[in-house]
C-alpha positions as CSV (number, residue, x, y, z in Angstrom):
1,X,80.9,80.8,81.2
2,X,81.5,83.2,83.7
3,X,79.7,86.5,84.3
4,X,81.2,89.9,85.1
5,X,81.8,89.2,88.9
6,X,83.0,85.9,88.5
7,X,86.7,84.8,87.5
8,X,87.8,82.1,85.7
9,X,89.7,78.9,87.0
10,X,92.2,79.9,84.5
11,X,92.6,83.5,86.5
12,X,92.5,81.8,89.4
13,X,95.3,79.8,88.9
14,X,97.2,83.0,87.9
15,X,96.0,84.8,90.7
16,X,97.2,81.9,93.0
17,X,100.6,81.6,91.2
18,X,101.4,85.3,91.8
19,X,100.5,85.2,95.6
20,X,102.5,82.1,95.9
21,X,105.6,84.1,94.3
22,X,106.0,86.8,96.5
23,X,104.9,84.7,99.8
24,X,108.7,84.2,100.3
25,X,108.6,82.2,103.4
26,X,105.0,79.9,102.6
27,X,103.2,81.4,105.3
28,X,100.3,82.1,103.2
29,X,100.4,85.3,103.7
30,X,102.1,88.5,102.5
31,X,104.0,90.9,104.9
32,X,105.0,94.3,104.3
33,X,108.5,93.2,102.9
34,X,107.3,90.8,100.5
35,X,104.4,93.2,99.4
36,X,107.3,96.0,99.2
37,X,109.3,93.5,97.0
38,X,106.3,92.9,95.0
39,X,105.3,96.7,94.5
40,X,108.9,97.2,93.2
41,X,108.8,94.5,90.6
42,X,105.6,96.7,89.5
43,X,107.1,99.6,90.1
44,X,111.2,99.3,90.2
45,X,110.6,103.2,91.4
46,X,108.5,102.8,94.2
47,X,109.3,104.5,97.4
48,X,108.8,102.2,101.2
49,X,106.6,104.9,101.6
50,X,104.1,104.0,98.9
51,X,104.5,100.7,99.9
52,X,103.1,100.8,103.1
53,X,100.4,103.2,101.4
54,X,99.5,100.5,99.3
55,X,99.8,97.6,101.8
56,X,97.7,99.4,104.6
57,X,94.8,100.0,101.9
58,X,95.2,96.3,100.5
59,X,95.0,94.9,104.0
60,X,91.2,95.1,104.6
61,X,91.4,93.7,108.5
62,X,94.5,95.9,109.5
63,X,96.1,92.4,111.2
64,X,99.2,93.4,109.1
65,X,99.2,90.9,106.7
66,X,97.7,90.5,102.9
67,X,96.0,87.1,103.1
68,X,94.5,85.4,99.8
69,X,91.2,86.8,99.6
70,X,92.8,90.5,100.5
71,X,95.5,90.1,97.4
72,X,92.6,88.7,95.0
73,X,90.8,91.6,95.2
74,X,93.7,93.8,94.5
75,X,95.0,91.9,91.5
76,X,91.7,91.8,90.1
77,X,90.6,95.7,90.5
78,X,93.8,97.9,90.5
79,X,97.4,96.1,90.7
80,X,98.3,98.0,87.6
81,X,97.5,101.2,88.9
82,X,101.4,100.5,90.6
């Protein structure tokens, strides 16, 4: 059982999955044009401005790039606030 901080191996696997998706070139990270591609699948509306809005608050350590860890805690607190 998992407690309210915790996620599932199940979620996990999702979480994993998604990343995987829009890391278009395996690098195991996500750049601003994958993470643009991504926020427009959200949000077929979305502007380049909001995404680099949304990319520059995802990345935590501003090395321009949305590693693992960085997408995780997106996905789990807000991605459907796109």
């Amino acid at each position: 059982m998992t407690t309210e901080n915790e996620i599932s191996e199940e979620q996990l696997t999702e979480i994993r999955e998604n990343f995987d998706f829009f890391d278009r070139d395996s690098n195991n990270q996500i750049d601003l044009p994958e993470f643009t591609k991504l926020l427009r699948v959200l949000s077929p509306t979305a502007t380049l401005e909001q995404a680099e809005k949304g990319f520059s608050l995802i990345d935590d350590n501003n090395d321009g790039h949305i590693d693992f860890d960085e997408f995780m805690a997106w996905w789990e607190t807000c991605w459907w606030e796109y």
